[in-house]
Every structure is written in C-alpha cells, then in structure tokens.
py3Dmol code that shows the C-alpha trace and the ligand (Angstrom):
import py3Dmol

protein = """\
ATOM      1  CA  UNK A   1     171.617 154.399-104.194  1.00  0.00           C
ATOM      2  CA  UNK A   2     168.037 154.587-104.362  1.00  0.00           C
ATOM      3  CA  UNK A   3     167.777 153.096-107.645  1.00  0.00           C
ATOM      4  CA  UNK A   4     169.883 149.650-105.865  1.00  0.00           C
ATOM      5  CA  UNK A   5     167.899 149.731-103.101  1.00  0.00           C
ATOM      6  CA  UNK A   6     164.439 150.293-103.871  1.00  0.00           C
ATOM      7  CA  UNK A   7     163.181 146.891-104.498  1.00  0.00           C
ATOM      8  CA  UNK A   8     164.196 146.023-101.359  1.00  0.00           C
ATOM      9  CA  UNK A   9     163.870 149.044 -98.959  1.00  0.00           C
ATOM     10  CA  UNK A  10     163.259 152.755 -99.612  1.00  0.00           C
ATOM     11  CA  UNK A  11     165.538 155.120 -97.638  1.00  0.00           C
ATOM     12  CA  UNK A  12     164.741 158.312 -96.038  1.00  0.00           C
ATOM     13  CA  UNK A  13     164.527 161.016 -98.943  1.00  0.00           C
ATOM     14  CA  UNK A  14     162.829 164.473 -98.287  1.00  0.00           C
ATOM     15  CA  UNK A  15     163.885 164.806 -94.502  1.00  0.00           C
ATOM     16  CA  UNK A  16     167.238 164.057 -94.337  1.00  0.00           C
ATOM     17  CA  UNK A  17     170.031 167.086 -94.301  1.00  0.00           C
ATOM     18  CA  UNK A  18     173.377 166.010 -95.159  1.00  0.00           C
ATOM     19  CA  UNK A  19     176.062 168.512 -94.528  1.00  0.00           C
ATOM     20  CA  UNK A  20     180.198 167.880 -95.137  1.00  0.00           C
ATOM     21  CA  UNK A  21     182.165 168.201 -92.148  1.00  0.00           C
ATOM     22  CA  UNK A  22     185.566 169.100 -92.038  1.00  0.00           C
ATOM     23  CA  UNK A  23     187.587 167.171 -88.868  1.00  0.00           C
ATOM     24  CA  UNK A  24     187.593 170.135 -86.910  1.00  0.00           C
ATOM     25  CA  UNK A  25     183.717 170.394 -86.681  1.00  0.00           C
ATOM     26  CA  UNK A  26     183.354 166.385 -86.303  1.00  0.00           C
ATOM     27  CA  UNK A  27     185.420 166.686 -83.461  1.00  0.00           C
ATOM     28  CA  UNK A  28     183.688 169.608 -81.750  1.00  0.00           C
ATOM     29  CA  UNK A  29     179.973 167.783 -82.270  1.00  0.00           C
ATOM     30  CA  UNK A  30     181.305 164.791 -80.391  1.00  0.00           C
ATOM     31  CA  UNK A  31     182.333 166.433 -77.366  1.00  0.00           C
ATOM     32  CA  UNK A  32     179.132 168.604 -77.491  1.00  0.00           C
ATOM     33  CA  UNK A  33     177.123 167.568 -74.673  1.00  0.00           C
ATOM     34  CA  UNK A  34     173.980 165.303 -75.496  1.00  0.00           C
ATOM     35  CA  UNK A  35     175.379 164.128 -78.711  1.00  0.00           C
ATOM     36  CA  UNK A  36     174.297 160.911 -78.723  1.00  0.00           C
ATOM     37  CA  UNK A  37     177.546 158.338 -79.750  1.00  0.00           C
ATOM     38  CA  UNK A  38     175.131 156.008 -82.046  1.00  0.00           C
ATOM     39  CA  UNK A  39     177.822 155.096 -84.979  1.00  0.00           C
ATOM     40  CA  UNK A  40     181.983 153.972 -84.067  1.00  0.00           C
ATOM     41  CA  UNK A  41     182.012 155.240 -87.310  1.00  0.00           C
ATOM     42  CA  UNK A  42     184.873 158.308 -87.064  1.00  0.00           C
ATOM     43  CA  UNK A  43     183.759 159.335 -90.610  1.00  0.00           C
ATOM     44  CA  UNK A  44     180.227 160.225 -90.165  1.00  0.00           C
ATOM     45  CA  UNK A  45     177.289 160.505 -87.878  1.00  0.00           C
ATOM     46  CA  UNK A  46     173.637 159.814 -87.675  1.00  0.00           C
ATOM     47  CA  UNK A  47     171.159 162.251 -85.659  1.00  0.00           C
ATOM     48  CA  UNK A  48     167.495 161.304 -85.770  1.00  0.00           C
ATOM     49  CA  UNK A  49     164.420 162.600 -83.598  1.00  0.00           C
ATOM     50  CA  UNK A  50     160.962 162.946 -84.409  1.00  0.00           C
ATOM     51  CA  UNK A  51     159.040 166.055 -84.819  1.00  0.00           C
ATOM     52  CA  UNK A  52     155.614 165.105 -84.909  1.00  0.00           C
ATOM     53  CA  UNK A  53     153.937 161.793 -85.031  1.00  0.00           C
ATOM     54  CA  UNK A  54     155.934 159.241 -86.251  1.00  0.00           C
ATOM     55  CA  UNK A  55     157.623 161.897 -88.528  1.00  0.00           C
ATOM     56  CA  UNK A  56     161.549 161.295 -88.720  1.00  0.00           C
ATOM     57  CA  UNK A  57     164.526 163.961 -89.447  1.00  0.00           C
ATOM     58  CA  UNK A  58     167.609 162.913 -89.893  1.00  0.00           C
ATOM     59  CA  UNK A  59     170.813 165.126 -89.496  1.00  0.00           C
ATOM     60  CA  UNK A  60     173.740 163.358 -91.155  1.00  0.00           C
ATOM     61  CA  UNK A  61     177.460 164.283 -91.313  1.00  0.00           C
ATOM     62  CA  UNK A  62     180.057 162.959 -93.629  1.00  0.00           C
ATOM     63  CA  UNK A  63     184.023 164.019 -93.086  1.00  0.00           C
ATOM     64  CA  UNK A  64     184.947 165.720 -96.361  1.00  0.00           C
ATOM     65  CA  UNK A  65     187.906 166.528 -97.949  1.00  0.00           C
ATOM     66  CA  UNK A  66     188.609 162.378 -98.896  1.00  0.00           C
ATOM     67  CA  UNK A  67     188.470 161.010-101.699  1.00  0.00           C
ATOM     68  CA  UNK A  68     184.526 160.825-103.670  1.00  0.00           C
ATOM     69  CA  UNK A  69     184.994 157.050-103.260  1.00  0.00           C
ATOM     70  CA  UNK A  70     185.350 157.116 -99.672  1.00  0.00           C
ATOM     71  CA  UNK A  71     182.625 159.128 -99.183  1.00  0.00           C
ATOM     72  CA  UNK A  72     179.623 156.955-100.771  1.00  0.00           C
ATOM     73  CA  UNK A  73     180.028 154.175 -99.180  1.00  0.00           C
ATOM     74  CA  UNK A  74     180.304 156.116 -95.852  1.00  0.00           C
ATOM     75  CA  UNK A  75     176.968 158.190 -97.049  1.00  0.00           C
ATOM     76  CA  UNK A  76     175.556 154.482 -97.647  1.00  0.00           C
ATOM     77  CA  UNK A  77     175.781 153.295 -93.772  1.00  0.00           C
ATOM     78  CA  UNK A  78     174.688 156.440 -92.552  1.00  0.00           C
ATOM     79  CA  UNK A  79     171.559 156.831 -95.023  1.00  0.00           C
ATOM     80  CA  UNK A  80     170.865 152.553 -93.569  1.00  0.00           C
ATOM     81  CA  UNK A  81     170.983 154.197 -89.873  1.00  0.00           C
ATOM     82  CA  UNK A  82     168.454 156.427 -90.876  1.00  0.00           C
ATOM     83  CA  UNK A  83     166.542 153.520 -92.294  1.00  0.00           C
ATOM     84  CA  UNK A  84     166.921 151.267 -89.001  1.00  0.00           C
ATOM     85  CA  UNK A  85     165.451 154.297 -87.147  1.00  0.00           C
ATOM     86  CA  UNK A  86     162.098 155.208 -89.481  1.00  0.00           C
ATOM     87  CA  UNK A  87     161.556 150.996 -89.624  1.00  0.00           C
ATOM     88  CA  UNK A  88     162.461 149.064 -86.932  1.00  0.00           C
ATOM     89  CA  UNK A  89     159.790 148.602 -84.064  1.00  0.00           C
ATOM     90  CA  UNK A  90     161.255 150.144 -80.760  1.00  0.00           C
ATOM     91  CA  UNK A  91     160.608 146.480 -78.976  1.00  0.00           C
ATOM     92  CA  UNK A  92     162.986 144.961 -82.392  1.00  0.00           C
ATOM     93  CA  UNK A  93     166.224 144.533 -80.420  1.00  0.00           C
ATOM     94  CA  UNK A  94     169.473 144.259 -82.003  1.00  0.00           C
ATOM     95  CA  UNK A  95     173.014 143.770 -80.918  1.00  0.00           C
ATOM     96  CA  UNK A  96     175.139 147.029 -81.959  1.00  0.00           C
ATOM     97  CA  UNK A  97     177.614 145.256 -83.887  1.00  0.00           C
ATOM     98  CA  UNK A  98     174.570 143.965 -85.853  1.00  0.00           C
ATOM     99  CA  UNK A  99     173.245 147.478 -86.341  1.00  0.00           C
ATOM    100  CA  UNK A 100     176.998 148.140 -87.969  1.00  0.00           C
ATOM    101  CA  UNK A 101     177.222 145.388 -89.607  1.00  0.00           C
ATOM    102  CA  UNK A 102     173.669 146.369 -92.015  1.00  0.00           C
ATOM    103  CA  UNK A 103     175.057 149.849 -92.459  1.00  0.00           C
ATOM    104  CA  UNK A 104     178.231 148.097 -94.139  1.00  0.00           C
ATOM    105  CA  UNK A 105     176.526 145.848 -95.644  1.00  0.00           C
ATOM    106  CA  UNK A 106     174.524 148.560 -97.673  1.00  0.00           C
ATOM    107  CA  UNK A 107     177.577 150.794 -97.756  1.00  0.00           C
ATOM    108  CA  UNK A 108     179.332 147.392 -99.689  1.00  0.00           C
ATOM    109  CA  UNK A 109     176.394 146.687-101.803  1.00  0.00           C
ATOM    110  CA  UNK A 110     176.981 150.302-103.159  1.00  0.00           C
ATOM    111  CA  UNK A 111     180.390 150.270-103.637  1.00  0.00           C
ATOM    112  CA  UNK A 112     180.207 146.549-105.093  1.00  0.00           C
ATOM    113  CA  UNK A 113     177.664 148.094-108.037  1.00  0.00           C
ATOM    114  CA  UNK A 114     180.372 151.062-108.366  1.00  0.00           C
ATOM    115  CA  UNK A 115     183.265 148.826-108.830  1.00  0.00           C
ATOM    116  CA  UNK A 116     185.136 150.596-106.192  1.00  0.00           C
ATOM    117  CA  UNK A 117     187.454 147.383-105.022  1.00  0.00           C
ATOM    118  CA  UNK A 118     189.627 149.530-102.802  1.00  0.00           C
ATOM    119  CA  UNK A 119     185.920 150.370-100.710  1.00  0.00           C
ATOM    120  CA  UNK A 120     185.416 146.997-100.410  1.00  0.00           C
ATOM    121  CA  UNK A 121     188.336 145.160 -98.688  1.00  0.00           C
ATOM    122  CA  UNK A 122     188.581 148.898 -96.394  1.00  0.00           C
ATOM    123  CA  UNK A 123     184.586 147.883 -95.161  1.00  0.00           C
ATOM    124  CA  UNK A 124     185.974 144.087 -94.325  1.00  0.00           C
ATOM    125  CA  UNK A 125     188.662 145.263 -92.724  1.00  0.00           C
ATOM    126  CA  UNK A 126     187.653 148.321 -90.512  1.00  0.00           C
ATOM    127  CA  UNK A 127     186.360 146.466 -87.757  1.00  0.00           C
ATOM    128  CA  UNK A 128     183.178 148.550 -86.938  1.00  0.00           C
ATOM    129  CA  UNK A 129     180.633 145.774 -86.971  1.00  0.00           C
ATOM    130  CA  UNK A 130     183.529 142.922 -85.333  1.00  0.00           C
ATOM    131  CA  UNK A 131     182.650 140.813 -87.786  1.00  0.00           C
ATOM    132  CA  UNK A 132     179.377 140.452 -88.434  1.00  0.00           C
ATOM    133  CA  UNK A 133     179.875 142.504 -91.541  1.00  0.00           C
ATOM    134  CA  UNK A 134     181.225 139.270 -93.253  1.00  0.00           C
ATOM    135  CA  UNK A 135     178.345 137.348 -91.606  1.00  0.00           C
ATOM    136  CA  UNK A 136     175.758 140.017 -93.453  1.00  0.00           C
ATOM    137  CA  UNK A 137     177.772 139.618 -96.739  1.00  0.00           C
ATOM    138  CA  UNK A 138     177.496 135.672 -96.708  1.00  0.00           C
ATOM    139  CA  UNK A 139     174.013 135.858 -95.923  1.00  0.00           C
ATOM    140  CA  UNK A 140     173.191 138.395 -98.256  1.00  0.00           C
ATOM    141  CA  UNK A 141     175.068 136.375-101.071  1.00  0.00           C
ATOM    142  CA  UNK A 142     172.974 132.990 -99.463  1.00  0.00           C
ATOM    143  CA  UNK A 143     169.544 134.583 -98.935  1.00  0.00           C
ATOM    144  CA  UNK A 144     169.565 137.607-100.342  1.00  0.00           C
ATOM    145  CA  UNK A 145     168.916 141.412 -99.508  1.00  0.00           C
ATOM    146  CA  UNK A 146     165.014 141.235 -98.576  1.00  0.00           C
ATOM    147  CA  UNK A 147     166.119 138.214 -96.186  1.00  0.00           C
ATOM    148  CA  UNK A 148     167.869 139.995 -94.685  1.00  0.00           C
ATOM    149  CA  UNK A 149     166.135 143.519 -94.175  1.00  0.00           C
ATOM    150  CA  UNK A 150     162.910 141.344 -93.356  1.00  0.00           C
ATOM    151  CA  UNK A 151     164.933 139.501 -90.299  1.00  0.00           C
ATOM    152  CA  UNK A 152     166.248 143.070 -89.284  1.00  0.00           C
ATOM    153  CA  UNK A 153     162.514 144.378 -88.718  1.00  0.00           C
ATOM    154  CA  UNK A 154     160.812 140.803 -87.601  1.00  0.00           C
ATOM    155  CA  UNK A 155     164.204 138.582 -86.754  1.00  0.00           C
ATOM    156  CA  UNK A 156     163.797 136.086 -83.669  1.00  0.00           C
ATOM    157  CA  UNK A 157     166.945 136.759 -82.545  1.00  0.00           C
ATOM    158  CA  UNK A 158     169.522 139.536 -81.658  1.00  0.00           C
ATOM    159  CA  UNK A 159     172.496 139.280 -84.278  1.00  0.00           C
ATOM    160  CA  UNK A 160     173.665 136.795 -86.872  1.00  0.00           C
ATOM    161  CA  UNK A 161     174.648 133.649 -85.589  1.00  0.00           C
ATOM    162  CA  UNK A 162     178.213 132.405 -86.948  1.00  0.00           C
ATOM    163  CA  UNK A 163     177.405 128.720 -86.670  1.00  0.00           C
ATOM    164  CA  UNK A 164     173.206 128.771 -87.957  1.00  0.00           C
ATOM    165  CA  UNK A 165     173.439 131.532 -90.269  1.00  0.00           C
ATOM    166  CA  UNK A 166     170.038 129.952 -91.796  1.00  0.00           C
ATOM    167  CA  UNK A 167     168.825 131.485 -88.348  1.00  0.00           C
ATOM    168  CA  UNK A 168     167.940 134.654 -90.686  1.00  0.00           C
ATOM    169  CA  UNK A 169     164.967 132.996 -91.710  1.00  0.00           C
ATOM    170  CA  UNK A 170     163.337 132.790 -88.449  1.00  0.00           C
ATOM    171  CA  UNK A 171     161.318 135.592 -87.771  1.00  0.00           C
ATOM    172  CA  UNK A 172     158.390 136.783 -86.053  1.00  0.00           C
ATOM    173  CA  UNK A 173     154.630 135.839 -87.930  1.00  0.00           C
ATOM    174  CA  UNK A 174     153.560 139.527 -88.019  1.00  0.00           C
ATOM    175  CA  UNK A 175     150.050 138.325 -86.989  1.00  0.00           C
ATOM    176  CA  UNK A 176     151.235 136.546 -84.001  1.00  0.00           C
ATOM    177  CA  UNK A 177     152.760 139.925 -82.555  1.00  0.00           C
ATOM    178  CA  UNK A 178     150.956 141.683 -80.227  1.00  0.00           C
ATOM    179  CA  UNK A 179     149.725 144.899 -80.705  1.00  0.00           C
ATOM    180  CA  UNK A 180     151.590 147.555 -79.769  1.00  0.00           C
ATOM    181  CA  UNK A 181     150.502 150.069 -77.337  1.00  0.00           C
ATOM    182  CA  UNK A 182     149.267 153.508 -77.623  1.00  0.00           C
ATOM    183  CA  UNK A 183     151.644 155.366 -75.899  1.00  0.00           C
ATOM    184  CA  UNK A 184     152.368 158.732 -77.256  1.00  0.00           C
ATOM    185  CA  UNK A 185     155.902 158.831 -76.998  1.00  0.00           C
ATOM    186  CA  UNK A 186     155.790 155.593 -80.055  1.00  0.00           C
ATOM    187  CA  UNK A 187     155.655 156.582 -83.072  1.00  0.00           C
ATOM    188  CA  UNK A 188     153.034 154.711 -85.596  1.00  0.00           C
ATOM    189  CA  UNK A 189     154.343 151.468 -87.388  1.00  0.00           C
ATOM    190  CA  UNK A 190     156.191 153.258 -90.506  1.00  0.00           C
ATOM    191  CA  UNK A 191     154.677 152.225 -93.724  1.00  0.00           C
ATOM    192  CA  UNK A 192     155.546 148.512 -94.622  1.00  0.00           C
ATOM    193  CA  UNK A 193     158.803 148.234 -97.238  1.00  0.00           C
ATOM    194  CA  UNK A 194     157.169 147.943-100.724  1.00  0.00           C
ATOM    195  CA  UNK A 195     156.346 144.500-101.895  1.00  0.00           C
ATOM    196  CA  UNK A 196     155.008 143.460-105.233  1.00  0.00           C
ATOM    197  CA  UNK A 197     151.527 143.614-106.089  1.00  0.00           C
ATOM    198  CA  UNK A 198     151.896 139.606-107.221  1.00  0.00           C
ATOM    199  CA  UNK A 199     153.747 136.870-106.671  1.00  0.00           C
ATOM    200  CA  UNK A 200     157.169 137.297-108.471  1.00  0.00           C
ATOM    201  CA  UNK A 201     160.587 135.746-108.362  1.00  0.00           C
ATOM    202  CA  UNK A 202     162.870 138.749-107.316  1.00  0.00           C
ATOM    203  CA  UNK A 203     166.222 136.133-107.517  1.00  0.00           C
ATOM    204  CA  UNK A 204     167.729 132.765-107.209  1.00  0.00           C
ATOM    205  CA  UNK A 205     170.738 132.581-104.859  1.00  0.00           C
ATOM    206  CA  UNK A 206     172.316 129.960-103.176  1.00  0.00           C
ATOM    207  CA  UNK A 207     174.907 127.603-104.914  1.00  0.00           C
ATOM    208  CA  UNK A 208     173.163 124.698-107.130  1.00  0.00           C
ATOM    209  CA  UNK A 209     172.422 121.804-105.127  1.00  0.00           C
ATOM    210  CA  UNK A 210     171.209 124.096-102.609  1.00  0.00           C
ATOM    211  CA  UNK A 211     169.485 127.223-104.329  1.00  0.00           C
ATOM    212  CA  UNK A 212     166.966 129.468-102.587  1.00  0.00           C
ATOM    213  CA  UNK A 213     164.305 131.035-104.652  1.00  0.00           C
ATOM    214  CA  UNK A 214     163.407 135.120-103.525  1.00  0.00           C
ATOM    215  CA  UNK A 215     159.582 135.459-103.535  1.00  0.00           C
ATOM    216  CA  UNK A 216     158.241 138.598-103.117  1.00  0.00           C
ATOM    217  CA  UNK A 217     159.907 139.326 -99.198  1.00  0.00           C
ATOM    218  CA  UNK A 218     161.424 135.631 -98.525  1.00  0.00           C
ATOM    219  CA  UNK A 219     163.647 133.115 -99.306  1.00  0.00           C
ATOM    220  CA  UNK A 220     162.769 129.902-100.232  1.00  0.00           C
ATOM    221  CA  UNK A 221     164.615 126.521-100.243  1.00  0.00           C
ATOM    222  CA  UNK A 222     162.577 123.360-102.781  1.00  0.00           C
ATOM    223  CA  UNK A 223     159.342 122.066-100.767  1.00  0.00           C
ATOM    224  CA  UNK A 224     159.286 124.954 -98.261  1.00  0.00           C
ATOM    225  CA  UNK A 225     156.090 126.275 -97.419  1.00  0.00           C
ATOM    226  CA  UNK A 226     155.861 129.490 -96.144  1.00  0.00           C
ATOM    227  CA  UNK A 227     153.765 133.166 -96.208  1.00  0.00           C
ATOM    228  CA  UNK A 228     155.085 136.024 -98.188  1.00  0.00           C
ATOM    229  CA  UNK A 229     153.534 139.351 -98.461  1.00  0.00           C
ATOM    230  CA  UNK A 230     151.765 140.453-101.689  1.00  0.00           C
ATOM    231  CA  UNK A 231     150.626 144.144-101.742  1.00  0.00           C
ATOM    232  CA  UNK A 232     148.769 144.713 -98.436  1.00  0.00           C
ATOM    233  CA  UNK A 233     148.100 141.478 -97.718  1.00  0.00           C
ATOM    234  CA  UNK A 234     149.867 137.596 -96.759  1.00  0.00           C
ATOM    235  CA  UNK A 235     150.239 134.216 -99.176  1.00  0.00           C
ATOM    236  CA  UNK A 236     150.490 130.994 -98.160  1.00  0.00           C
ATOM    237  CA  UNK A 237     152.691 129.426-100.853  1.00  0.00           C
ATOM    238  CA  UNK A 238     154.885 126.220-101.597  1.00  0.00           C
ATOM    239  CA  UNK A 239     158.198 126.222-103.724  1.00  0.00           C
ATOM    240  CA  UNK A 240     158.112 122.875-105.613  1.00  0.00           C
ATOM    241  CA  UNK A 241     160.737 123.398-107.581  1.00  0.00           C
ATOM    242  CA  UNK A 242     164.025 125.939-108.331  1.00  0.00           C
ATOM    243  CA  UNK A 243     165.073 125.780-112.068  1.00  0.00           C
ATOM    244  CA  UNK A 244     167.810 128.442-113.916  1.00  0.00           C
ATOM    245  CA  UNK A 245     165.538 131.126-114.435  1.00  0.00           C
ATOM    246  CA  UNK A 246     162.235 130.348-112.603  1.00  0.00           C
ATOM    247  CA  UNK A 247     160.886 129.031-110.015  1.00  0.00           C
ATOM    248  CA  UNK A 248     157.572 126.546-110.135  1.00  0.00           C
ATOM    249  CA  UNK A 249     155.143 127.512-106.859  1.00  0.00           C
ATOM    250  CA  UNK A 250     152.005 126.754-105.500  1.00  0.00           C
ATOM    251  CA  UNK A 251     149.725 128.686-103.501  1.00  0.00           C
ATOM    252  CA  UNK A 252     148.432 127.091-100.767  1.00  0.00           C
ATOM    253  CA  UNK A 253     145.028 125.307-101.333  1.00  0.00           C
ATOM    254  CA  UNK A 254     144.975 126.053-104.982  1.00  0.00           C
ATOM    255  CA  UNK A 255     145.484 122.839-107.298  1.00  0.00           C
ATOM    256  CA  UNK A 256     147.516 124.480-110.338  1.00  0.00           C
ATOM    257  CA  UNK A 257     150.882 124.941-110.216  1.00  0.00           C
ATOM    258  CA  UNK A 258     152.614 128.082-111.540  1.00  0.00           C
ATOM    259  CA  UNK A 259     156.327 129.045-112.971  1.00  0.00           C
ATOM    260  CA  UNK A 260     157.479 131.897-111.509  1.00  0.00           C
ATOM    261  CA  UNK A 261     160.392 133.510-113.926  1.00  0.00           C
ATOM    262  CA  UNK A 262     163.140 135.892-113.143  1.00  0.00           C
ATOM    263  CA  UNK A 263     162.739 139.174-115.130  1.00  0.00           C
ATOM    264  CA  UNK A 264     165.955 139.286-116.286  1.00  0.00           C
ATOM    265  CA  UNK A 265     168.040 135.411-117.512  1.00  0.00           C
ATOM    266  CA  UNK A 266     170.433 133.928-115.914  1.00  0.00           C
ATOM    267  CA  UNK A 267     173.611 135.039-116.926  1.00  0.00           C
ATOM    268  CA  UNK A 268     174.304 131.729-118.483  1.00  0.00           C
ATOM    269  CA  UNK A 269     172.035 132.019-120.898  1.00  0.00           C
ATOM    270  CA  UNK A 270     170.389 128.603-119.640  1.00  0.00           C
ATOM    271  CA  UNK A 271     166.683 128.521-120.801  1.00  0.00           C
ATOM    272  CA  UNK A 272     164.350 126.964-118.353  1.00  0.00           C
ATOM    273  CA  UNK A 273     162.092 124.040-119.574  1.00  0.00           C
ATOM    274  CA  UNK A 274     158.292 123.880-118.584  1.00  0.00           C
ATOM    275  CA  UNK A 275     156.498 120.681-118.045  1.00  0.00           C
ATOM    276  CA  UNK A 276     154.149 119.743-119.986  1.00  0.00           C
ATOM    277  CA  UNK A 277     151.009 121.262-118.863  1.00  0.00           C
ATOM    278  CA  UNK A 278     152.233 124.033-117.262  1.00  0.00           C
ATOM    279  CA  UNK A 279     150.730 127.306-116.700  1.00  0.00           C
ATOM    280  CA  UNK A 280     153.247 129.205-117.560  1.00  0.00           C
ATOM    281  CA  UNK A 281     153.044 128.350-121.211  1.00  0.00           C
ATOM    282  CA  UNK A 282     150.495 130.636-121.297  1.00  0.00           C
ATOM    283  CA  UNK A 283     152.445 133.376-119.813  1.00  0.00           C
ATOM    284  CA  UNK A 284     154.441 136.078-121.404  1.00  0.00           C
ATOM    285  CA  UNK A 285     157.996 135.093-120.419  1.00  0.00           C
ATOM    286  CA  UNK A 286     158.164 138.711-118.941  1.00  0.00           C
ATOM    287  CA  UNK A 287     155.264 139.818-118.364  1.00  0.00           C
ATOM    288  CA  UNK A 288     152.752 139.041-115.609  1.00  0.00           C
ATOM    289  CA  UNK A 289     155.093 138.333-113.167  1.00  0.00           C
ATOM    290  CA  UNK A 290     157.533 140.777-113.284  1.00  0.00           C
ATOM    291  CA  UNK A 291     157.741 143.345-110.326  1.00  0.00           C
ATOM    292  CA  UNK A 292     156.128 146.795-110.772  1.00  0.00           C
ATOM    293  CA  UNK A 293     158.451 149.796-110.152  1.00  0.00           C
ATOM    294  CA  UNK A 294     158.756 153.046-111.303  1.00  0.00           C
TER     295      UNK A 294
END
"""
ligand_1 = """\
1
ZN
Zn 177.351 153.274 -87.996
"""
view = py3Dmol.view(width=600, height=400)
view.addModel(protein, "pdb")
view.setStyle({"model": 0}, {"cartoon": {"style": "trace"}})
view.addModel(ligand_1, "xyz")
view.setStyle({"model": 1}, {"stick": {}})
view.zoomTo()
view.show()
C-alpha cells in the first residue's frame, strides 16, 4: 500500500494499531458511549485523537473472519481516514460523502493494482460515498491521484461536482490563506505530502485530444500556466506542449524551454521526438528528471 501510494501521499505508519474484530466486538464498540460514528462503513472503524502536539494515533478496526481480499481494500479506506485526519486543515471542509468517497477511492486503487475484480465492482456498488466514489474514480483516471489529494487539502469547494468535474483544479493559493491561529487545541500544519526535489513529469492522463500533463503536485492541460511545488518551495511554470512520453515546459520568466519525460514509456512504445534545439537533447532520457524515492 505504501509502496502505491507514496509518490502521492504517505500514510500514517508508526502510530497506528490495527486490531481484527470479530462482529460481536464491532457491535459492542458502536453502542459504547462516545464512540464517535465517523465511517457508514459496517466493516471497519477509524478512531483518531491527538496526544501531544499535533501528534496523531489512530485506533483502527477491521471485521475479520472474510475473505483476505475483502479485507485490504477495507484496511485501504480506513488507513485514507487516518490520512484525512493527520492532513487536512481543521477550517478544510468537506461533505461526508466526499470524505467516503477518497477512502474508496484509495481502497480501489489498491485492489485495482491487486487484480482483485470482485473488490472492485463491491466498492461501486456499496453505496457508502452515494456516488461520489465514481466521481473520484473519473477524476482520478482524468487528473490523476495528486489532483486529487491536493484539492482534498486546498479544494475551493466542498465535494466533487457531477457537472464541472474540472472544478478539482480549483484550489486555494497556499500563500493567499491566512494564517492560522495559535490556539492550542490546533494542532501544527502536518508536514507537507512529499514533492520532488525538481520539476518532473509524474504522468500523462487524459484521453488524446485532451491530455493533462502531472507536474510535480498538478495537472496540467497545453498552454496552462500555473505554480507547482518543488521541494520546499513554489514554480511558476507553463506547459507548452503534451507529447507520448514527455511533456515540453517552461518556467516562468526563463527563455529556454525544457522536455520533461516520463520515467517509465508509454506503453505503446511511441518514442517522443524533440525539436530541434531542444534542451533535452542534452539530457539523459532518465535521468535528471526522474523523481527521487527511496
Ligand atoms: Zn469510511
């Protein structure tokens, strides 16, 4: 899970417990007074509090005794409600079917990469998100994962909007928020999600007249202009032009542009041409810009 994830968002590790439930005890904990009803989920639960600044535990249950299929995916929301609570600001307001919707759409990503079919039609079809779990899974496959997670921290508005999915893009400049306040209750801002330490093309989505190129945290449609985050700090960049396997950018004010390429070729095998003159001749065709992870 962590391995899928991690270019994108890194999920609580070290202070989670997970424990197996058997019905029985699932039952009992949610007639326990103060248990706090967070998930419509029947097959697992979520219980996060912080014990000293800004430091998260999470308590998760998953209903054993089913199948080791059933039971990933289900770990897979739960371990993205544990996410939503370590990384989204407490003024960030989302719509609870939204909230459902992410977990499933993290719980599907995993099952997709595990080939477990049956998983996948059971998340369309169980109903905990009402639908926006198919909005998440067309926006995912339109603008990709670190669209999305970017619009759950920063998005503009509360949930996914059926009719202006492209909505997703619109979120809050970070610099234009306002500080928040010093109230001890808040925890700190949790450390950002990783981004690369350089500009580089994490994947082209999108069908082909209308492809969107992933730069480092956003999505990109030909001619947009747009910041993306870069280590620690904020670029100012254009995307001139989506190809196959790259993607030709230029950062704001500079006069050279550059070909970004994906790490890994297009499964068609298509080779991307260069114009003459550009940079990226000089490049390794995997080197430089190719994300750094461990
Ligand atoms: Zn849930």
């Amino acid at each position: 899970m962590d391995l899928l994830f991690s270019q994108f968002l890194t999920l609580p590790d070290t202070n989670v417990t997970l424990t197996i439930e058997d019905q029985v005890q699932m039952d009992e904990l949610r007639q326990a007074p103060g248990f706090e009803r967070q998930c419509p989920s029947l097959l697992g639960y979520t219980r996060s509090r912080i014990v000293k600044e800004g430091q998260w535990k999470h308590s998760i249950g998953i209903l054993g005794a089913r199948l080791a299929a059933a039971l990933k995916g289900v770990c897979a929301h739960e371990y993205a409600h544990a996410w939503l609570k370590e990384n989204l600001a407490p003024d960030r307001v989302i719509d609870r079917d939204t909230i459902e919707g992410f977990c499933e759409l993290l719980a599907y990503k995993l099952c997709e990469s595990l080939n477990l079919t049956r998983e996948l039609q059971s998340i369309r079809r169980n109903g905990y998100s009402r639908g926006q779990i198919d909005l998440f899974i067309e926006a995912e496959q339109s603008y990709g994962l670190p669209t999305i997670v970017e619009w759950m921290k920063h998005g503009v508005d509360e949930r996914l909007n059926r009719d202006d999915l492209d909505r997703i893009r619109r979120t809050q400049e970070k610099e234009a928020r306002p500080a928040r306040p010093t109230v001890l209750e808040i925890p700190p801002a949790p450390a950002p999600t990783p981004v690369p330490e350089i500009l580089t093309l994490v994947g082209i989505s999108g069908t082909r007249s209308n492809r969107l190129a992933l730069i480092n945290d956003r999505a990109f449609a030909e001619m947009e202009t747009g910041r993306v985050r870069v280590g620690g700090s904020n670029v100012a960049i254009q995307c001139l032009q989506i190809r196959a396997g790259s993607a030709l950018i230029q950062v704001v004010g500079s006069d050279l542009p550059q070909e970004l390429r994906l790490k890994v070729p297009p499964a068609d095998g298509t080779p991307s041409r260069s114009p003459a003159g550009s940079p990226s001749q000089e490049q390794e065709p995997n080197g430089e810009h190719s994300p750094i992870r461990d």
